[in-house]
N, C-alpha and C positions, 0 to 999 in steps of 0.2 A: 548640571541642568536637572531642574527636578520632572518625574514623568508625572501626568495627570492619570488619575482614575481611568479616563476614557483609556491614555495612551495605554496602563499596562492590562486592561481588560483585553484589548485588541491584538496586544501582545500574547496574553494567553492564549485565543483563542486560538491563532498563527500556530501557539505552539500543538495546541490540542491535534489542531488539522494534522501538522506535520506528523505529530505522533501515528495518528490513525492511519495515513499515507503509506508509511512506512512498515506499521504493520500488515495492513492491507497488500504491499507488494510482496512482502513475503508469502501470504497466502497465495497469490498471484502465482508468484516464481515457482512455488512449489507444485503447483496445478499446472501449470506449463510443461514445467519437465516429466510431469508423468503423461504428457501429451505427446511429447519432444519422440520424433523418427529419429531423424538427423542427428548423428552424435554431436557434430558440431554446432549446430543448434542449442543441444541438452548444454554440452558445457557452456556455451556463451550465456546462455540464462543461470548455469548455477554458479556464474560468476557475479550477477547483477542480482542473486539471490543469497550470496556470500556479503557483498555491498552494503545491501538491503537491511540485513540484519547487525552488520555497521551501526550503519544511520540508527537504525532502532535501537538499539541499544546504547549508545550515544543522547539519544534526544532521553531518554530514560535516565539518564545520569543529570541531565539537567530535570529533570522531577524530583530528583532527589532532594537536591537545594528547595531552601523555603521559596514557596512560590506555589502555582499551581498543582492540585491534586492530577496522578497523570490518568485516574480511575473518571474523572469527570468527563458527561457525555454529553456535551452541547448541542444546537443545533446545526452548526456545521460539521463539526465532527459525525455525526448521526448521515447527514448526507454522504460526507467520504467513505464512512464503511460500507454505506446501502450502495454506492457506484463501483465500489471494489467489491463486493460481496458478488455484485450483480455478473463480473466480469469472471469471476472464479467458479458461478452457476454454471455459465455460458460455456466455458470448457469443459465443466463437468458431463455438462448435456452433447457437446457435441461428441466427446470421446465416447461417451454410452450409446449415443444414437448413431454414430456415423462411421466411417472408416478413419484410419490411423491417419491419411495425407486433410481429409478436412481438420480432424480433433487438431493437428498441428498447426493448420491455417486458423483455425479459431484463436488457436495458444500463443502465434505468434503477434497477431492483431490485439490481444489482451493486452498480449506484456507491454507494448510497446504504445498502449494507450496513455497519453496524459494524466497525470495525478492533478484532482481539484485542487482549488484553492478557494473557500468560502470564507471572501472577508465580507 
């Protein structure tokens, strides 16, 4: 079945998001556990920050195939990092401004926020 323009433009951009997602939660995972009291906590995020960097690295193997640049910044793409950028501020700021049990409760709200999807 052959794809139309439309279909694999749409396809890219799928992929672009996912990319940024992905890297985005690493920043995420990573700002969480420097947040993280609770050891059990710490590790269960640096499990899903182990994962993370999976996926990432994964969705980067498919860039490698002819196909999408994985350096290209779309306008969705653009959104996914400004939502994850926003999330990994938010810990930043409350670990500097606050005590250890909020910076945590920020960090646990973060991680555990939904990744977009701008199709």
């Amino acid at each position: 079945m052959e794809t139309s323009k439309y279909d694999e433009a749409r396809l890219h951009e799928l992929l672009y998001q996912a990319l940024e997602t992905e890297a985005g939660g690493i920043k995420i995972y990573e700002t969480a556990i420097s947040c993280a009291k609770n050891s059990d906590l710490k590790e269960e995020w640096q499990g899903y920050l182990d994962e993370t960097k999976t996926h990432h690295k994964t969705l980067l193997e498919v860039f490698e195939k002819p196909g999408p640049d994985s350096k290209a910044r779309t306008p969705g793409r653009k959104v996914v990092a400004h939502i994850g950028d926003s999330l990994v501020k938010a810990m930043q700021m409350a670990r500097e401004e606050s005590d250890a049990d909020a910076a945590q409760l920020v960090a646990a709200n973060a991680s555990c926020s939904p990744r977009p999807r701008i199709t």
